[in-house]
C-alpha positions in Angstrom: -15.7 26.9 19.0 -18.1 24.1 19.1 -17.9 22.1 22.4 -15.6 18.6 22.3 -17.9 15.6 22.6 -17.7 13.6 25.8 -16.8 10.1 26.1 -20.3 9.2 26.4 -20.7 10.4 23.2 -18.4 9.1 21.7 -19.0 5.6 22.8 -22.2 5.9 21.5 -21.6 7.1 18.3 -19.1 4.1 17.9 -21.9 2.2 19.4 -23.9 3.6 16.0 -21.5 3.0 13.6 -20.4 -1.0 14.9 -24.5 -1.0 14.6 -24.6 0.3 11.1 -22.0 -2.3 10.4 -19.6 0.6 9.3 -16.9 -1.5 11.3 -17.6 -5.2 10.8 -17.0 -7.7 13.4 -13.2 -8.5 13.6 -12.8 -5.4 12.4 -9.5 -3.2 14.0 -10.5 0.3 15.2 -8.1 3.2 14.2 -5.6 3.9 16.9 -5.8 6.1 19.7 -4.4 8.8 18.3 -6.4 8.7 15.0 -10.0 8.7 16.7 -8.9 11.5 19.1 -7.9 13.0 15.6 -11.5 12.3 14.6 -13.2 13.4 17.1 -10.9 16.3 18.2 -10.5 15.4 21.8 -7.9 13.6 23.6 -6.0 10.3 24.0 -7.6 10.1 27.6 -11.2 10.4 26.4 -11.1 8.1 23.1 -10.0 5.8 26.3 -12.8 6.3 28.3 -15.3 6.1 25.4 -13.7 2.6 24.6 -13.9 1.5 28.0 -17.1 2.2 27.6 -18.0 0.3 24.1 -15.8 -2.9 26.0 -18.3 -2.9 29.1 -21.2 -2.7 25.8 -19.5 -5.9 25.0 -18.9 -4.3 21.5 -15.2 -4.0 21.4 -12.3 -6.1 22.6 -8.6 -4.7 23.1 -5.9 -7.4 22.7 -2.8 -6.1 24.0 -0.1 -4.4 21.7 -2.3 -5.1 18.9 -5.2 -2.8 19.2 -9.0 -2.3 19.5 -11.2 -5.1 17.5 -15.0 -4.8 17.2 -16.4 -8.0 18.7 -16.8 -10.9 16.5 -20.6 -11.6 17.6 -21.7 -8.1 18.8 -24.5 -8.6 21.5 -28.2 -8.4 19.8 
């Protein structure tokens, strides 16, 4: 069973893909529960990893709406 990826991880492969454009700017990210589907871990750790991609200055969370990628990424 391969090891789970840590939130580290995971924030940077987010970091990749928001990089590679794969999620444009104003973009929603897929719920909680969808990338801890994705990435086989749990709700706590897609949490973490997002935390993460916020403090980047990638992503902002607006409240009972959900996780946006930032609309002018920093360079």
């Amino acid at each position: 069973m391969p090891i789970p990826m840590s939130s580290r991880q995971i924030a940077d492969d987010l970091t990749a893909r928001i990089t590679a454009r794969e999620y444009e700017p104003g973009t929603k990210l897929p719920s909680l529960r969808e990338l801890a589907d994705l990435y086989s871990v749990s709700v706590s750790t897609i949490q973490r990893a997002l935390e993460l991609t916020r403090e980047r200055g990638l992503t902002v969370g607006r409240a009972g709406s959900g996780v946006y990628v930032a609309d002018e990424p920093p360079a």
